[in-house]
Structure formats: structure tokens, C-alpha cells
NUPA-347541 format. One record per residue (C-alpha): residue in three letters; x, y, z. Coordinates in steps of 0.02 Angstrom, whole numbers. Layout:
r rest:Ala&c1:X&c2:Y&c3:Z $
...
//
This chain:
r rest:Unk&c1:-635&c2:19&c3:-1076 $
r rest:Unk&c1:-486&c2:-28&c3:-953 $
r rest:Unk&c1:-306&c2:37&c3:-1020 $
r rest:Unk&c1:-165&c2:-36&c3:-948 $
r rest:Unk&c1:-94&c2:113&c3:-900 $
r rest:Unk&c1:-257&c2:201&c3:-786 $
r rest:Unk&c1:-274&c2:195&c3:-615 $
r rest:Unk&c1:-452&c2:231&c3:-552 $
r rest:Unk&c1:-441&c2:310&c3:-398 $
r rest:Unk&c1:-579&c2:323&c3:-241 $
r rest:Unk&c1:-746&c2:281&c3:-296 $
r rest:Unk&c1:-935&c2:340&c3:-323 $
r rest:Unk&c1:-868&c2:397&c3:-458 $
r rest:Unk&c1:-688&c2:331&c3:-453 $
r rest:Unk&c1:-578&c2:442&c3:-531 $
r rest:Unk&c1:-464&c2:381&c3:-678 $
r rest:Unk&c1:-278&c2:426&c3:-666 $
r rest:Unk&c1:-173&c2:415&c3:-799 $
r rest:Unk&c1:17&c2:350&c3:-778 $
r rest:Unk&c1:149&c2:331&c3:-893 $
r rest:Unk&c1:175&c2:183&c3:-902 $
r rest:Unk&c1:113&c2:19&c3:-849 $
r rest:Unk&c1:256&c2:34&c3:-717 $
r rest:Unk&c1:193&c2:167&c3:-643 $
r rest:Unk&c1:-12&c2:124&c3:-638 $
r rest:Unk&c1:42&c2:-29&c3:-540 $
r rest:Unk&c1:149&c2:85&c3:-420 $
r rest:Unk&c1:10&c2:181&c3:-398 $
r rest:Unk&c1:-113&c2:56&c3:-368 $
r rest:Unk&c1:-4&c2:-40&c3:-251 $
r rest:Unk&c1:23&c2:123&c3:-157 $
r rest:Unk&c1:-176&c2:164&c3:-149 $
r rest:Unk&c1:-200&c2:-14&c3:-100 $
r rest:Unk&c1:-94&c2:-8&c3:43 $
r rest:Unk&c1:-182&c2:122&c3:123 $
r rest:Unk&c1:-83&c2:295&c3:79 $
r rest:Unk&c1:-174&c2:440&c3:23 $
r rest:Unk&c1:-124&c2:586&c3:-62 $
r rest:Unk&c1:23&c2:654&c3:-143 $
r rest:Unk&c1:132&c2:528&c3:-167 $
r rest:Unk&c1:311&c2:576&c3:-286 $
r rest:Unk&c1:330&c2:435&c3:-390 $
r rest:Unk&c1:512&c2:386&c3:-489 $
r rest:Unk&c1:526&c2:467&c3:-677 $
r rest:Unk&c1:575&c2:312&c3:-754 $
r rest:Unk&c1:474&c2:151&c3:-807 $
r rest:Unk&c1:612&c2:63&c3:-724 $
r rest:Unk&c1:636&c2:135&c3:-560 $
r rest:Unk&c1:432&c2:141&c3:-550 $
r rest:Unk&c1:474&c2:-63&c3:-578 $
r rest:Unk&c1:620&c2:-80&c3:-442 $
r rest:Unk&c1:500&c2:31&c3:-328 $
r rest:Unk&c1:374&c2:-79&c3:-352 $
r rest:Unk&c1:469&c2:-222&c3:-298 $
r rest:Unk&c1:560&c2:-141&c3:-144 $
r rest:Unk&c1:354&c2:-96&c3:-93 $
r rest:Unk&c1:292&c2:-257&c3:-121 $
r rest:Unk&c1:438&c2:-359&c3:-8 $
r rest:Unk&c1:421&c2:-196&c3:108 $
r rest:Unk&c1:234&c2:-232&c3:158 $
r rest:Unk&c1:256&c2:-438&c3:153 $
r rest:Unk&c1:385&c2:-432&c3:286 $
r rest:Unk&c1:303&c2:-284&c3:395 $
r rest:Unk&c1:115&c2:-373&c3:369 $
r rest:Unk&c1:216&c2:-556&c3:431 $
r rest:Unk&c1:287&c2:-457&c3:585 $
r rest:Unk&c1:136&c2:-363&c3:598 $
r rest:Unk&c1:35&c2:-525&c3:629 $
r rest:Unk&c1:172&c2:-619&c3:724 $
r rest:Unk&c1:179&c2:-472&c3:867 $
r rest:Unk&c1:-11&c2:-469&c3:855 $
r rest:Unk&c1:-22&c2:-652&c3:882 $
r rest:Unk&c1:117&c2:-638&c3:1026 $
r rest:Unk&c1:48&c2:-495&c3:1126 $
r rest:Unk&c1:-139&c2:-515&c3:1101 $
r rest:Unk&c1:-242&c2:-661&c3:1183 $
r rest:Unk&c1:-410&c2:-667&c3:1083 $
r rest:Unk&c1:-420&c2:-670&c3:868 $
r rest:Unk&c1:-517&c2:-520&c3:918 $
r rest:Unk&c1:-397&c2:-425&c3:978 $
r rest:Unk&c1:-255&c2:-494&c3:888 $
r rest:Unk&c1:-369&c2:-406&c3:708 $
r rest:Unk&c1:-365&c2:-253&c3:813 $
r rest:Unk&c1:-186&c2:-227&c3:881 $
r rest:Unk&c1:-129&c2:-290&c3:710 $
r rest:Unk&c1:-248&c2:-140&c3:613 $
r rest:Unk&c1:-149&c2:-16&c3:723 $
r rest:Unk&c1:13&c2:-86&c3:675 $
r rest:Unk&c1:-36&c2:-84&c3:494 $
r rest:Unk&c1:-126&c2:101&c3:518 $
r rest:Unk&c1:49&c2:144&c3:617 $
r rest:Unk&c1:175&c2:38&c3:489 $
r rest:Unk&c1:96&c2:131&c3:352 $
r rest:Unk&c1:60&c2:326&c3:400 $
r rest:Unk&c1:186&c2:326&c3:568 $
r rest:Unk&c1:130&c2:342&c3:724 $
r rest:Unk&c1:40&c2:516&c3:793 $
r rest:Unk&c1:174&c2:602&c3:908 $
//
């Protein structure tokens, strides 16, 4: 049913995408779950998906710890701290409008 190397992608009905390599369906879905959409050019080897991967991964742990550390800083209520931190992830993610 699942293979290691498809992605499915949106849903009602997700769409399967097929990578590959198991590199690169775990680029992908790391990419999809961070919020990016659309085209997206991805490395040609199973290896540089891998070091990719990795770079990503340590990317979005030290932007989500800053993210929440100048949202808990600059923001008095949880409230608004979940808020001010969304726009830093929407921002950290996709850039900021000009």
C-alpha cells in the first residue's frame, strides 16, 4: 500500500508523488511539511537529497528556537506570543511581502 519512496501530497484525494529514492520522498515531505508549496528543484543525487535533508532539518530547529524565543521576548500574552511567532514562521519560511 505505502512504498517507501511516495510522497502523498494535499489531500481529499491526496495525490501520490513518486521520488527516487527514499532520499528524496523524505526531502519532499519535510519540505511539504514545513509549509512550502509548489515547485520546489530538488538535488539529482540520493546523497545530496540526504545532506539537503539534514541542512533543512537543523535550518528549521534553529529558526523555530529563535522564532519562539523573539516571540516569547516581544509578546506579553501566550496568545499573542502563538500569533507573532505564526508570522515569523509564515515570514521565515515564504519571506516577507515587500
Amino acid at each position: 500500500m505505502f512504498e517507501p519512496n511516495t510522497v502523498f501530497l494535499g489531500s481529499r484525494p491526496s495525490v501520490p508523488h513518486e521520488c527516487s529514492s527514499r532520499a528524496e520522498a523524505e526531502l519532499v515531505f519535510a519540505i511539504a511539511q514545513a509549509g512550502l508549496r509548489g515547485p520546489v528543484p530538488l538535488p539529482a543525487t540520493e546523497a545530496e537529497c540526504g545532506s539537503v535533508l539534514r541542512r533543512l532539518r537543523s535550518r528549521l530547529a534553529q529558526g523555530n528556537k529563535l522564532i519562539e524565543q523573539l516571540a516569547a521576548d516581544k509578546a506579553g500574552s501566550d496568545r499573542l506570543q502563538e500569533q507573532v511567532a505564526g508570522i515569523l514562521r509564515h515570514w521565515f519560511i515564504h519571506g516577507q511581502r515587500s
